[in-house]
C-alpha positions as CSV (number, residue, x, y, z in Angstrom):
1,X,0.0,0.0,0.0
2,X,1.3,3.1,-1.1
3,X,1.8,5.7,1.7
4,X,2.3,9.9,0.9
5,X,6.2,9.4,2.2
6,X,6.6,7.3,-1.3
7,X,6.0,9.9,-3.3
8,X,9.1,12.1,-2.7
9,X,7.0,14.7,-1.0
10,X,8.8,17.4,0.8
11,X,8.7,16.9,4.9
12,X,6.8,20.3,5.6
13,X,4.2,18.9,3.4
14,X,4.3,15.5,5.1
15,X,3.6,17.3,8.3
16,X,0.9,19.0,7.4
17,X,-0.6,16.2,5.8
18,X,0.3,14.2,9.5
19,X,-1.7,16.5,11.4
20,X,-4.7,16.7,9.2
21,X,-4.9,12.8,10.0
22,X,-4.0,11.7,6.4
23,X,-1.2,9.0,5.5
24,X,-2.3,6.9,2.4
25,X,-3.2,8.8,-1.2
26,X,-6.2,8.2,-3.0
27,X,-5.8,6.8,-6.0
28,X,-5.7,9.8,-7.8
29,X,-3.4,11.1,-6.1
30,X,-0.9,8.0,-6.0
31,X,-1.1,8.3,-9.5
32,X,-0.7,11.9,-10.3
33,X,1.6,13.4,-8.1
34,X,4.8,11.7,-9.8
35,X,4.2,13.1,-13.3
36,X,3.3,16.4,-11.8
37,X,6.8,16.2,-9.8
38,X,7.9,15.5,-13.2
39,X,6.9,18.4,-15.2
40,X,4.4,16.5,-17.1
41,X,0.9,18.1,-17.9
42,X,-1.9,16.2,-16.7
43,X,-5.5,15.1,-18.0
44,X,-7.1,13.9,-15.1
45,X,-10.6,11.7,-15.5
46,X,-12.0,11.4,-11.7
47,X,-15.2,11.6,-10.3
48,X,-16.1,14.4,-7.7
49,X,-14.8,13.0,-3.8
50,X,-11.4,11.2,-5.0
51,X,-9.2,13.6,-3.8
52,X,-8.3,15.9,-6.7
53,X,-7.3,19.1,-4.8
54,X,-4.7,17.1,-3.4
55,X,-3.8,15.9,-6.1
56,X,-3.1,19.0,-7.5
57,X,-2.0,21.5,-4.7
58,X,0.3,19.0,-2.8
59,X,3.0,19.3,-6.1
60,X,2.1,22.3,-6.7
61,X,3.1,23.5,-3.2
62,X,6.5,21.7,-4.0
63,X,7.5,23.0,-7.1
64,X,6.7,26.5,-5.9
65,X,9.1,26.1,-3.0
66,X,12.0,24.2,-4.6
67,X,11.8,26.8,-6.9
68,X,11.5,30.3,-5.0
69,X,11.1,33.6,-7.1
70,X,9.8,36.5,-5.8
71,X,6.8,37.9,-7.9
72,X,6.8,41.8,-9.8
73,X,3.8,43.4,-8.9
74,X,0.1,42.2,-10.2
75,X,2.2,39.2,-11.0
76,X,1.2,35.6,-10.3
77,X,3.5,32.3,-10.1
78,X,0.2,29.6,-10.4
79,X,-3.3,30.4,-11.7
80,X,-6.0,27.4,-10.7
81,X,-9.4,28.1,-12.3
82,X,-12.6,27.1,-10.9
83,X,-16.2,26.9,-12.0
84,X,-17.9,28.3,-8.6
85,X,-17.2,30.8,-5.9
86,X,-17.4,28.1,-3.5
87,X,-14.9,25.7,-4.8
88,X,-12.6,27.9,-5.7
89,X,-12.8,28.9,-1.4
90,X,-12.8,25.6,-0.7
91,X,-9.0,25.0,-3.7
92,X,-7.7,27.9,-1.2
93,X,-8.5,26.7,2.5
94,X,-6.5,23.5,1.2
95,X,-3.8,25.4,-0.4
96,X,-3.7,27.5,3.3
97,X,-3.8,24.0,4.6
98,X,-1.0,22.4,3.4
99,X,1.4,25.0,2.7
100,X,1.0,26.3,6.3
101,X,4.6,25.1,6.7
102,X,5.9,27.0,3.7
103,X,6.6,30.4,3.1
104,X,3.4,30.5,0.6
105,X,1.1,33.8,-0.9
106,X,-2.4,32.6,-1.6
107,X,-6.0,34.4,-2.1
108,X,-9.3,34.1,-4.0
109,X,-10.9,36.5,-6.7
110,X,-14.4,35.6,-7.7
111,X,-17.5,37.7,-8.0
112,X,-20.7,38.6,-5.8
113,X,-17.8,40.0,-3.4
114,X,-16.1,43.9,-3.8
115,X,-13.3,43.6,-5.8
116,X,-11.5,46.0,-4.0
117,X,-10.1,43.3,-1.7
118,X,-8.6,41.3,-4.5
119,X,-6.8,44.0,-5.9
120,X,-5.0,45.1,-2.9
121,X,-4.2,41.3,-2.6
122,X,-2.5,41.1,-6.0
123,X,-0.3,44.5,-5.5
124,X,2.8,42.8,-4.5
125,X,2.0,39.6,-6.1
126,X,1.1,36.2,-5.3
127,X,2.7,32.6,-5.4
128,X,-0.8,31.1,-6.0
129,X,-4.5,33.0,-7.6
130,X,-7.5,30.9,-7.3
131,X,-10.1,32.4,-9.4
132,X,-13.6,31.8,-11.2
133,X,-13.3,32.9,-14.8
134,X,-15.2,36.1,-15.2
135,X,-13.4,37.5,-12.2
136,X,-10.0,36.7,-13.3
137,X,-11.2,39.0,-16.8
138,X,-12.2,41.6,-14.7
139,X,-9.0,41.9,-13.2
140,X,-7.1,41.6,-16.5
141,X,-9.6,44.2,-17.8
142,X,-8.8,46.6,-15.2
143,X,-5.0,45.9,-15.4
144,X,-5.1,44.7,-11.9
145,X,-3.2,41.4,-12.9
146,X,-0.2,40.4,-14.4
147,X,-0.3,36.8,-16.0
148,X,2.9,37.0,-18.0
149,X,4.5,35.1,-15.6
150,X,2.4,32.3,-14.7
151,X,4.1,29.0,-14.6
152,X,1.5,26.5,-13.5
153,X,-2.1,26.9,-14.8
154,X,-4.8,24.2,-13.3
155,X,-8.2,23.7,-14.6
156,X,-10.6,22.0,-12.0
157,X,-14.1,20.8,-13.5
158,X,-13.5,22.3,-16.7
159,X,-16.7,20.1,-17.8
160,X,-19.2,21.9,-15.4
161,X,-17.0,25.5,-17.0
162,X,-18.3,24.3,-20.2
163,X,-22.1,23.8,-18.4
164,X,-21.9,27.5,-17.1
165,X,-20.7,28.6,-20.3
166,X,-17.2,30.2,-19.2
167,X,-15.9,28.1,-22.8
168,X,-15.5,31.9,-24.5
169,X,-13.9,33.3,-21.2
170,X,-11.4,30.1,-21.2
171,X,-10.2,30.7,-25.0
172,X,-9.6,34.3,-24.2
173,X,-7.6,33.4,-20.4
174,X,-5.3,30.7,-22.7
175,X,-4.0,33.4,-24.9
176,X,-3.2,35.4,-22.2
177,X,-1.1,33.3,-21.0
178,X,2.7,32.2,-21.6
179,X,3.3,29.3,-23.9
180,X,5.7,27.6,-21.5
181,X,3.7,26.4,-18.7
182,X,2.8,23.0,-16.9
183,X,-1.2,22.6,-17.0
184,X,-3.2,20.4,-15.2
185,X,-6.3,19.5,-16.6
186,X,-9.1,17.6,-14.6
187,X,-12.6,16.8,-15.4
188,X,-15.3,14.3,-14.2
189,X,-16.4,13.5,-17.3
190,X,-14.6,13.5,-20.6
191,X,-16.7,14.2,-24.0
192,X,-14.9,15.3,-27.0
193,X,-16.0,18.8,-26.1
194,X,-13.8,18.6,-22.7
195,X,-11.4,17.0,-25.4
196,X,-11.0,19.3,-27.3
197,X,-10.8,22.3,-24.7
198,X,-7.8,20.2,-23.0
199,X,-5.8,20.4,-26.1
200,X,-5.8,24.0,-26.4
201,X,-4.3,23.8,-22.9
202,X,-1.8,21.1,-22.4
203,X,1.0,21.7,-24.7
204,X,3.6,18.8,-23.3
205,X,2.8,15.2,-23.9
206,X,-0.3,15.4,-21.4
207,X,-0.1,12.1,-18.9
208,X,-4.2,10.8,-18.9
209,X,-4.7,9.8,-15.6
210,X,-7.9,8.0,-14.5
211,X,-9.1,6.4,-11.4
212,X,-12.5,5.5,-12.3
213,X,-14.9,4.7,-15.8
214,X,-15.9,7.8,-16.8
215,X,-19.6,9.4,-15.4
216,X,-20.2,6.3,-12.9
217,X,-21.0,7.0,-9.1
218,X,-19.4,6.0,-6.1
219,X,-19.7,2.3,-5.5
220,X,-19.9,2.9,-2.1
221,X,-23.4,5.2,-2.4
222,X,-26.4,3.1,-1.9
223,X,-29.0,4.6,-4.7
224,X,-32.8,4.3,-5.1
225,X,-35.3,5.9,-6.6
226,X,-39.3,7.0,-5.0
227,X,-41.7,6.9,-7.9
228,X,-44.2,9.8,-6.5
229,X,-47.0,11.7,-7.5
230,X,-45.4,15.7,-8.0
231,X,-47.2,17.3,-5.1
232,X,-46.7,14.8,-2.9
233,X,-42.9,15.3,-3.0
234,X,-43.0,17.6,-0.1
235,X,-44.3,15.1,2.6
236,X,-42.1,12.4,1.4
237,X,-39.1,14.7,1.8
238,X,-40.4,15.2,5.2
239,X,-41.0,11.6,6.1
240,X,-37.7,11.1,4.8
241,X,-35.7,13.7,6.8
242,X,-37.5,12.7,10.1
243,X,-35.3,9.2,10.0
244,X,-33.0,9.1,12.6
245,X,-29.5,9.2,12.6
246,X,-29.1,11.8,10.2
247,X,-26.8,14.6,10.9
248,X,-26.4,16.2,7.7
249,X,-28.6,15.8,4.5
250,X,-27.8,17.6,1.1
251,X,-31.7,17.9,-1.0
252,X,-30.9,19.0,-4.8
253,X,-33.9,21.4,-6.8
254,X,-33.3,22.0,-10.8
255,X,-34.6,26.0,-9.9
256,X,-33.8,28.3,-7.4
257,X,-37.3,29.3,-6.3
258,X,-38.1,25.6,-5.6
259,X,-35.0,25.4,-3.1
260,X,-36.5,28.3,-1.5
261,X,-40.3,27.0,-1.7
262,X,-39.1,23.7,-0.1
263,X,-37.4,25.5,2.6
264,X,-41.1,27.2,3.2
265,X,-42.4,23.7,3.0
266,X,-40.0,22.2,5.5
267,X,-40.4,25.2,8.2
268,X,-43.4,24.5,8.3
269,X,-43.2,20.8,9.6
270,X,-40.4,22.4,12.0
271,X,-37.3,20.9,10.1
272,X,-34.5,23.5,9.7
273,X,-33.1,24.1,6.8
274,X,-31.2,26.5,4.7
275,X,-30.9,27.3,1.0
276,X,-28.0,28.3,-1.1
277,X,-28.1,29.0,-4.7
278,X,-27.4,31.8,-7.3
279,X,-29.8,34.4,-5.7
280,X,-28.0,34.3,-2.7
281,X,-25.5,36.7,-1.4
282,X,-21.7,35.9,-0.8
283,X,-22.2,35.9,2.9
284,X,-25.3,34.5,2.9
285,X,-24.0,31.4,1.1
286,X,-20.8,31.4,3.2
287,X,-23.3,31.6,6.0
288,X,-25.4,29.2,4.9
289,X,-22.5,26.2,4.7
290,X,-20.3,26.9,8.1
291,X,-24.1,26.6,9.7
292,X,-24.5,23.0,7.7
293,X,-20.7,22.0,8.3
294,X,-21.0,22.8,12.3
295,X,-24.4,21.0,12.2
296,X,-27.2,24.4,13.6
297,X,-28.5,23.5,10.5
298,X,-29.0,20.1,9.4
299,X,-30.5,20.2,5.9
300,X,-29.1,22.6,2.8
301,X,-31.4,23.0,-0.1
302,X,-29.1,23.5,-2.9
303,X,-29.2,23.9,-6.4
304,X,-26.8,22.7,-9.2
305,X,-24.2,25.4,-7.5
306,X,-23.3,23.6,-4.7
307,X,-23.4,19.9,-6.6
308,X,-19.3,19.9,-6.8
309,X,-17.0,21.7,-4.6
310,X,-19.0,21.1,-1.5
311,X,-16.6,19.2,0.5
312,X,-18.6,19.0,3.9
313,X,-17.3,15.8,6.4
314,X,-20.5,13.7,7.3
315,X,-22.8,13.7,4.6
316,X,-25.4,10.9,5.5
317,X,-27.7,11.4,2.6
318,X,-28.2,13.7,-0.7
319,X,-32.0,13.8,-1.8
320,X,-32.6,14.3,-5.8
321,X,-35.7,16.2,-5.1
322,X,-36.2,17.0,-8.5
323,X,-33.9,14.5,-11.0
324,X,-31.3,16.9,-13.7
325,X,-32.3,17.3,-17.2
326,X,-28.7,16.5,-17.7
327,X,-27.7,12.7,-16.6
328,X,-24.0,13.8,-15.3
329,X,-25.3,15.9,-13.2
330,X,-26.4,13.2,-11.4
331,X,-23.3,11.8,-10.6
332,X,-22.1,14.9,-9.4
333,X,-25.0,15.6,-6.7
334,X,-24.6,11.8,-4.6
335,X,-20.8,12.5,-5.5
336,X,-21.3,14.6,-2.0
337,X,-22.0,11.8,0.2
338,X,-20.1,8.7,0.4
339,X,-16.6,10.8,0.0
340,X,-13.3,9.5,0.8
341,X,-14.3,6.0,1.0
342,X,-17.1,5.9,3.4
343,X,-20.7,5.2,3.2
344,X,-23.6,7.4,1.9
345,X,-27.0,7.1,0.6
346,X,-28.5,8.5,-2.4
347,X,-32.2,9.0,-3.0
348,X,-34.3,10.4,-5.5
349,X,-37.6,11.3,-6.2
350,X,-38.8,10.8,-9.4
351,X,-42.4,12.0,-11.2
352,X,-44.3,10.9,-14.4
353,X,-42.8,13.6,-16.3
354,X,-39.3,12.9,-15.1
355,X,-39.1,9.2,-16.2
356,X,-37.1,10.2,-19.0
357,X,-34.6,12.1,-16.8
358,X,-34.2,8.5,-14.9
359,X,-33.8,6.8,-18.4
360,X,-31.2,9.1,-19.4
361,X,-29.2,8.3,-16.1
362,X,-29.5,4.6,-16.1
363,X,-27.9,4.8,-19.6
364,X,-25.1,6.9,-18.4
365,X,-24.4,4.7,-15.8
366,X,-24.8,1.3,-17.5
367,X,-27.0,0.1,-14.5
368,X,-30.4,-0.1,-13.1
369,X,-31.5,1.7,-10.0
370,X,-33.2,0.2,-7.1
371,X,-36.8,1.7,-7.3
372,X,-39.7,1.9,-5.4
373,X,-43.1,3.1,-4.8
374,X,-43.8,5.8,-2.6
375,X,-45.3,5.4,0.8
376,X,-48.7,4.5,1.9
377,X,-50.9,7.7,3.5
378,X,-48.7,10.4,1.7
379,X,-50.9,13.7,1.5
380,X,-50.5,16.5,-0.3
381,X,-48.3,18.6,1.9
382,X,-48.5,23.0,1.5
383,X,-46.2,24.9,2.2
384,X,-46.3,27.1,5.9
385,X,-48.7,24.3,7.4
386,X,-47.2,22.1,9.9
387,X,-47.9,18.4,9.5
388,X,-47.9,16.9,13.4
389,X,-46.9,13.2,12.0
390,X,-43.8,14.6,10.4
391,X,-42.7,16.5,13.4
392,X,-38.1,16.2,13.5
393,X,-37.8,14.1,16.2
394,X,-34.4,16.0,16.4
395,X,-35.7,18.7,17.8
396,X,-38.3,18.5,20.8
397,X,-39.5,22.2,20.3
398,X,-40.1,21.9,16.5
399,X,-38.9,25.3,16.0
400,X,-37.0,26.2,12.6
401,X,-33.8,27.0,14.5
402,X,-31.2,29.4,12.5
403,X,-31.1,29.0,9.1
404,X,-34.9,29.5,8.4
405,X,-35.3,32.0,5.6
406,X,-38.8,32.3,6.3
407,X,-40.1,32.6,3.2
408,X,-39.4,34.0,-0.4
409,X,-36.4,34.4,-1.9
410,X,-34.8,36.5,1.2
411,X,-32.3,34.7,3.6
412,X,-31.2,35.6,7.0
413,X,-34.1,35.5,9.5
414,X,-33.7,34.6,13.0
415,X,-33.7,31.5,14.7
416,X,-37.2,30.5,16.5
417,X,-39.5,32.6,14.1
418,X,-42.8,31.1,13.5
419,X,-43.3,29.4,10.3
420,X,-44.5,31.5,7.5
421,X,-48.1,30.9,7.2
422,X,-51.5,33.1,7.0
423,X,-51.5,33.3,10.8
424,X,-49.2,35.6,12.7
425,X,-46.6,35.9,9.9
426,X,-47.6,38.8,7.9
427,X,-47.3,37.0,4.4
428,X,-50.5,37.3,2.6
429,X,-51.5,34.0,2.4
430,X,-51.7,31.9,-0.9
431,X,-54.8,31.9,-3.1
432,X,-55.7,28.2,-2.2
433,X,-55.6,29.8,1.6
434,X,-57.9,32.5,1.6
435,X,-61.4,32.3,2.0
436,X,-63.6,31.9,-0.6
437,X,-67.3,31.9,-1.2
438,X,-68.6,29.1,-3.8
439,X,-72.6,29.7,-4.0
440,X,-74.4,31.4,-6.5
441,X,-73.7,34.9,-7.1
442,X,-77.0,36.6,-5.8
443,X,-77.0,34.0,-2.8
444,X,-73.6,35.9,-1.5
445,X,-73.9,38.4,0.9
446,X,-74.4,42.0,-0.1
447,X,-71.1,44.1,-0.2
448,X,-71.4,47.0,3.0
449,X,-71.5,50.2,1.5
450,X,-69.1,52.5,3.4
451,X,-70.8,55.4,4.8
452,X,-70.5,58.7,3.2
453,X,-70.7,62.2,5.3
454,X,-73.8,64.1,4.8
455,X,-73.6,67.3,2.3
456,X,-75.0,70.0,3.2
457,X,-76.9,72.0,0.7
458,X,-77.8,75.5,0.3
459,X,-79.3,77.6,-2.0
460,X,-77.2,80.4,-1.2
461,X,-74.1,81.4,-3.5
462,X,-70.8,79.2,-2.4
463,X,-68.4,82.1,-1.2
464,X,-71.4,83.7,0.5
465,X,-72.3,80.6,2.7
466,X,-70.8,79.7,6.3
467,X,-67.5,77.5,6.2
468,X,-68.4,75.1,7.9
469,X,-71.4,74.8,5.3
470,X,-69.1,74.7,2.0
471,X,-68.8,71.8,0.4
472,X,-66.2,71.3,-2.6
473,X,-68.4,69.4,-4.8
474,X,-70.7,72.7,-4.9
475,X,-68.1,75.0,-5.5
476,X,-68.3,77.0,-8.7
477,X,-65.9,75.2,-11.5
478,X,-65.0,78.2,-13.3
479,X,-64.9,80.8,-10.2
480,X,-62.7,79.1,-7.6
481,X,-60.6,81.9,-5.6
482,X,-57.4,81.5,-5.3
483,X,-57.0,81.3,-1.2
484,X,-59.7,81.3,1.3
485,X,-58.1,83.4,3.7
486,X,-59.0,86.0,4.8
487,X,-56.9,89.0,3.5
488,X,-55.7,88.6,-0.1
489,X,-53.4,90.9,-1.7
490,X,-54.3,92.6,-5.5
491,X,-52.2,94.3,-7.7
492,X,-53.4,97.6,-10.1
493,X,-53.4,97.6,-13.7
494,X,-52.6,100.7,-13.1
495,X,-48.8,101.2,-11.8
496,X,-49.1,104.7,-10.5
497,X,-52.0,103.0,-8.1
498,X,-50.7,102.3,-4.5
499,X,-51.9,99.1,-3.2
500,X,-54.8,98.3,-1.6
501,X,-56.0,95.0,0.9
502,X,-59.2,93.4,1.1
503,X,-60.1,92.3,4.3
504,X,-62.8,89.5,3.3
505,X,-62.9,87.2,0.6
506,X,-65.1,88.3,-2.9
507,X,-67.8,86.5,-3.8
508,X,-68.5,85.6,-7.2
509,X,-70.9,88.0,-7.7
510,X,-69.3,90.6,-6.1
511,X,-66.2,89.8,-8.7
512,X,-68.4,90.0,-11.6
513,X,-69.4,93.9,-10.6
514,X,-66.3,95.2,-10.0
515,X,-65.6,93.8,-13.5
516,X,-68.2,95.7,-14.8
517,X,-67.4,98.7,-13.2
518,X,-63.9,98.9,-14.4
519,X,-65.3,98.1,-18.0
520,X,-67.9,100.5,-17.9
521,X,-65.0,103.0,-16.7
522,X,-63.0,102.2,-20.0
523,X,-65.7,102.8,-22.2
524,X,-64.8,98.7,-23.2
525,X,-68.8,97.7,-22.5
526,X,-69.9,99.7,-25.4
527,X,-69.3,98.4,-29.7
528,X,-65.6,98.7,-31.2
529,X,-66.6,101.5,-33.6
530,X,-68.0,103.8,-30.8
531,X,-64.9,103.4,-27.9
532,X,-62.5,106.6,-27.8
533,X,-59.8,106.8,-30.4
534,X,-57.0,106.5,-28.3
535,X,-58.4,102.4,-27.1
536,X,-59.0,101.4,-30.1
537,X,-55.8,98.8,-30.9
538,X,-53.4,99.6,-33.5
């Protein structure tokens, strides 16, 4: 049996890897550490779980230190690109990890966080950059980074790149970068698209390294699969969870609303859980996993983000609550239980209309899965409505605990809040939960008319009447004054006129004859032909 002091491994690195309680290599790593010691390029075909990081960082680490060069500013030694924010966190912890013996410069750059940070970080230059790809353009957009000096380059589940779409961003980062290199290429699956993309990258003689057929699971996941009506998914996720001896569960939704509508679902049969997908904010993901890894939070509802790079000790059971449109995906999602050679359990739920889905990853796999019907008594489970027979016997107050979101797509509520529901919450409740009358229309009660003030009427003109009697639907439309109070101030035509205050308001009437006055005055009442010559206009 090989053991980590075989493979020529530098005795700071040993250490570490002592006191992290590891002494024998995976297979993946037995078998790609020497050619990476070597110089050689790698194509590496391994499922998620085998140890890959390791494989990967542990040479790196070495060849960084037997070969110490001190970095020009913005400059970078080793670039290792990543698909998600989370994994490329998760590439840097173990970086931190097992360099923490050697005299090693490490950070992250990825969106949904300030870049700021990251550009400070790169001033003086770093040994090791791990980034996500639109980030690392960013940077080179902004002439934060230098990569004309990068040495290593590692891509880690370039397949899942290709699934986000980062293959444009991927051809643009290769010809920024300097023809002599050593790349490492690893991928869990290994179609002639992934192919293809490896042989713009690796330049030397690539070593293929593979530990396992290509898209098959863990043979140490026990699968099955729930045949189930579509609305009934909820309770059987409930029933499910409530099993003992569960400590932490990963359940897998194609969307991101239904991660959050199944956290609803499960508050409200007092089963914590937590949801992380694209909608989320950077700390409210981050938030969301140290919660699951230290256990205040049991369950994560994740979406096809978190199915690689989640490496979380103690994984009991992933839940395919709704099965991928795309078959490998499959392999990735149980790929989080039953890691590192232990056991784990793998169930899914599968629907009429997702038959084909389980077709599709049967083929892939070259094997049937276990199925089975779904339980007698299920009922139709909605959401905010606690269900007493699916009560987590984990918790004896069948409160949400932290990591309820309480509803929508918002995260971050506290611990012990009532489940969202029509009562007490103040989410208005779902149509299906408000009240509704179903007879005939003129059997329904009559709608209660909301009384009106009385108006007083008068006969009297409006400006004349008392105020309290004025109303404003009887107010003259063409005659409204300008104020109501009760001194207004009027300007002359004439400018030689000093000005002159009116103590009450003028009625309408009273307006009219002083308008006829001043006409009168002007000789403007009588025909155009008979006013004085000096009116008439020019």
């Amino acid at each position: 049996m090989t053991h980590f002091t075989d493979l020529g491994l530098l005795s700071p690195l040993l250490k570490a890897l002592a006191e992290e309680g590891y002494d024998r290599p995976t297979p993946i790593q037995a078998k790609a550490i020497p050619f990476i010691l070597q110089g050689r390029d790698i194509v590496g075909a391994a499922q998620t779980g085998t140890g890959k990081t390791a494989a990967f960082s542990l040479p790196l680490l070495q060849k960084l230190t037997e070969n110490p060069i001190k970095t020009g500013p913005r400059a970078i030694r080793a670039l290792i690109l990543a698909p998600t924010r989370e994994l490329a966190s998760q590439i840097e912890e173990a970086i931190r990890v097992y360099g923490r013996h050697l005299k090693i410069t490490s950070t992250t750059a990825f969106g949904g966080v300030p870049i700021g940070r990251q550009r400070r970080a790169l001033l003086n230059g770093l040994d090791v950059l791990v980034a996500t790809p639109g980030r690392l353009l960013d940077l080179v957009d902004s002439r934060d980074i230098d990569m004309s000096k990068v040495e290593f380059l590692v891509l880690d589940e370039a397949d899942r790149m290709l699934d986000l779409g980062f293959i444009h961003a991927l051809k643009r980062i290769s010809g920024l970068l300097p023809k002599e290199r050593q790349s490492l290429f690893f991928s869990a699956t290994m179609p002639p698209p992934i192919r293809e993309l490896a042989g713009r990258f690796l330049k030397k003689d690539p070593a293929e390294v593979a530990v396992a057929p290509v898209a098959t699971a863990a043979e140490t996941v026990d699968q099955k699969v729930i045949m189930v009506r579509a609305d009934r998914k909820p309770a059987l996720l409930a029933q499910v969870l409530a099993e003992p001896g569960l400590d932490r569960v990963i359940v897998f939704t194609r969307t991101k609303h239904g991660a959050d509508r199944v956290v609803r679902q499960m508050a409200g049969v007092g089963i914590a859980s937590a949801a992380i997908h694209g909608n989320k904010s950077q700390n409210q993901r981050e938030k969301a996993l140290e919660e699951f890894r230290d256990g205040t939070t049991p369950v994560l509802i994740a979406t096809d983000i978190a199915a690689r790079g989640i490496d979380v000790d103690g994984v009991n059971l992933v839940v395919n609550y709704e099965l991928p449109n795309v078959p490998e995906t499959y392999v990735h999602r149980i790929g989080r239980t039953g890691r590192a050679g232990a056991a784990g359990r793998a169930v899914a739920f599968c629907a009429s209309d997702e038959a084909p889905y389980l077709r599709d990853i049967e083929r892939l796999m070259r094997k049937k899965i276990f199925q089975e019907q779904e339980p007698v008594g299920l009922t139709v489970l909605a959401a905010g409505r606690a269900a007493p027979e699916f009560q987590d016997p984990r918790r004896p107050d069948n409160r949400g605990g932290r990591g309820n979101t309480g509803g929508g797509n918002r995260e971050g509520g506290r611990g012990g809040r009532p489940a969202p529901g029509p009562q007490g919450s103040g989410r208005r409740p779902d149509r299906d939960e408000r009240p509704r009358t179903d007879g005939p229309r003129e059997e329904r009660p009559a709608r209660t008319e909301r009384p009106r003030a009385d108006v007083v009427r008068s006969d009297a003109p409006w400006a004349e009447r008392p105020r309290q009697e004025r109303s404003q639907q009887d107010r003259p439309q063409g005659s409204r004054p300008y104020s109501d109070r009760g001194t207004q101030r009027h300007t002359q035509t004439d400018p030689q006129a000093s000005r002159r205050q009116v103590d009450s308001p003028v009625s309408f009437g009273r307006l009219v004859e002083m308008i006829g006055t001043d006409a009168k005055a002007a000789g403007l009442d009588q025909p155009h032909a008979q006013r004085p010559a000096q009116r008439r206009p020019r």
